[in-house]
N, C-alpha and C positions, 0 to 999 in steps of 0.2 A: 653806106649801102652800096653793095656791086649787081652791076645788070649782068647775070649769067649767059655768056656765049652756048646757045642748045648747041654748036656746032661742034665744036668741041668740048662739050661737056662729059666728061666720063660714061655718065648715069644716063645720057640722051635717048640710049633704047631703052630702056626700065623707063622712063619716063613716056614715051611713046605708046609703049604697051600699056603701063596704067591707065594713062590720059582718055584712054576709048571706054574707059568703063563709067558708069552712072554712080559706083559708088567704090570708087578706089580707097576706102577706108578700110583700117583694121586694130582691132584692139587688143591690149594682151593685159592679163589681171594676176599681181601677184601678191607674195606675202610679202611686207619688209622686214625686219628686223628694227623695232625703235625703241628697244630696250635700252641701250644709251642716251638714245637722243629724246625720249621721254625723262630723263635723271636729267638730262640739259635744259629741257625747256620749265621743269619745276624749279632747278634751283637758280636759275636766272630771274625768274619770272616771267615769261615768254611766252606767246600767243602759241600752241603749239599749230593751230592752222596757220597764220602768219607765218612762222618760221618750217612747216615742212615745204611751204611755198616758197620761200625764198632761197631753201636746200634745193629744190626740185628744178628753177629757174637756173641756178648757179651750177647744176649739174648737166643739166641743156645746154647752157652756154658754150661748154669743153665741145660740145658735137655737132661739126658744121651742119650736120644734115636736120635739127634743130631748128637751125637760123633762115633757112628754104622757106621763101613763101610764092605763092604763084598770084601772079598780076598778070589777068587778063593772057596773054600768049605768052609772056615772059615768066623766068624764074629768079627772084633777084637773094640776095644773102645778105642779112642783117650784120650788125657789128654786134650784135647782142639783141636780147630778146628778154620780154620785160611780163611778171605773175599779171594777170589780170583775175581777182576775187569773187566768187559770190558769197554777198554776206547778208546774214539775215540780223537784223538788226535786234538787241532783247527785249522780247514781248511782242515783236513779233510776229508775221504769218509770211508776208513777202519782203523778199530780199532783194540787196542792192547789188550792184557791178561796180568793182571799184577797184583801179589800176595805179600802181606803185611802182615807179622805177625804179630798177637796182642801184643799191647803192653799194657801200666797200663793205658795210660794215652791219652785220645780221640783227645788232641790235638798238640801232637806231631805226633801221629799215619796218621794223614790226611795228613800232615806236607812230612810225609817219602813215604807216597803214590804217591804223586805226581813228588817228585825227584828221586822214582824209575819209575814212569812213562817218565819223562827228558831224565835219565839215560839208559832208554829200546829200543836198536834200531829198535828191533826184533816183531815178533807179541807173542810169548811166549817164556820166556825165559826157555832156555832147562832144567835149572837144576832145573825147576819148574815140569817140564813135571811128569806125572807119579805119585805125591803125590797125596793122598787122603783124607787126612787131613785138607780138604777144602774144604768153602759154594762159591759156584758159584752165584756172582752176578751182575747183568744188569740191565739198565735205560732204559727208553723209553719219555724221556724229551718234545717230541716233539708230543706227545699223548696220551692221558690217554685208559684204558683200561678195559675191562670188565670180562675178561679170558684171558689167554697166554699160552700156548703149547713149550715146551723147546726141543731140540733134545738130544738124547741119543743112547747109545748104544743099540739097543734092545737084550732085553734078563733081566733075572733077577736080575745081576748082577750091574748094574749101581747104583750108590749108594749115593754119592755126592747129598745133597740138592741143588734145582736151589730157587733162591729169585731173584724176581723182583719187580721194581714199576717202574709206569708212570708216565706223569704229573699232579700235583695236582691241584685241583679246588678250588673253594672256594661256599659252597654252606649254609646258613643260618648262616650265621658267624662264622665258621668253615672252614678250609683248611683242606682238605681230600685226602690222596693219595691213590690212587689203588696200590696192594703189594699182591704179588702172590706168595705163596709155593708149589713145587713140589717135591714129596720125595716119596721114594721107600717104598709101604707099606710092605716091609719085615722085616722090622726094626722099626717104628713106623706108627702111627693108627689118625685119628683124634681126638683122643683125647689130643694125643703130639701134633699138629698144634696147637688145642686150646689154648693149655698153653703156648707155642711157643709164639703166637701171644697177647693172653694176657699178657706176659711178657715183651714183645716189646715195647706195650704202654706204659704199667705203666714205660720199661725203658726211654723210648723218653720222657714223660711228666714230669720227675724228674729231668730233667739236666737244 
């Protein structure tokens, strides 16, 4: 982890300018394309929530502005940044929080996700609590979406990207899901969404 110098930090006015606001958040919702990586996670056998999280984490990684988290008056930069899950466990009504480190390999990683999910009696596990070195991610399985709104801290401080998607459809021969980013514009702009989510794709359609 590096402690980021505001003094020279490139983004120090962009960060200035958002920091005065109450709710420096912004979110953008779009289609993806999981027409491949729907054919990938069937014939594997593959969690497809587990692994569009671990596509999504893997994809954040590539973008320092990603890795930004803010600490009290400081901005420090992770070496990497790690899916944190809500899962509803079956049969069900409330759901767990349950956080997996990245590993090399997409399908062991799904693999360990869900035997810490087994293994989690709790709704977070405590020693999880407090880290910030991680994307916050949710499904909505049971309906697709158009927009989504995430709850936070209010203040400028909240800093954790939220990622979601909903149910995919399938519409001109194409399976498309709705995937929603919301991230604190103190740290990155839409233009890092862009690339974020460009990288996404091209990572989902190459595996």
């Amino acid at each position: 982890m590096e402690i980021i110098d505001l003094n020279t930090w490139p983004r120090k006015e962009h960060f200035a300018f958002f920091r005065r606001m109450e709710y420096p958040q912004f979110n953008i919702c779009v289609k993806l394309d999981v027409t491949h990586f729907l054919q990938f996670v069937k014939e594997n056998g593959l969690s497809f929530y587990f692994t569009m999280g671990y596509a999504s984490a893997a994809a954040a990684n590539e973008i320092e502005n990603f890795r930004y988290r803010i600490r009290g008056e400081q901005v420090v930069l992770h070496e990497k940044v790690h899916p944190s899950f809500t899962i509803l466990p079956k049969g069900k009504e409330l759901y767990k929080m349950v956080a997996a480190d990245m590993t090399d390999d997409i399908h062991s990683y799904t693999r360990t996700v869900q035997e810490k999910e087994r293994r989690q009696p709790v709704f977070m596990d405590p020693e999880e609590e407090g880290r910030d070195d991680q994307l916050y991610c949710t499904c909505t399985p049971w309906f697709s979406f158009t927009q989504v709104t995430h709850p936070i801290m209010l203040g400028w401080q909240d800093s954790i990207p939220r990622l979601s998607w909903g149910k995919y459809q399938r519409e001109n021969g194409k399976v498309l899901l709705p995937y929603s980013l919301q991230a604190n514009h103190c740290l990155m702009d839409g233009y890092h969404a862009g690339k974020y989510l460009e990288r996404l794709q091209e990572y989902i359609d190459a595996l």
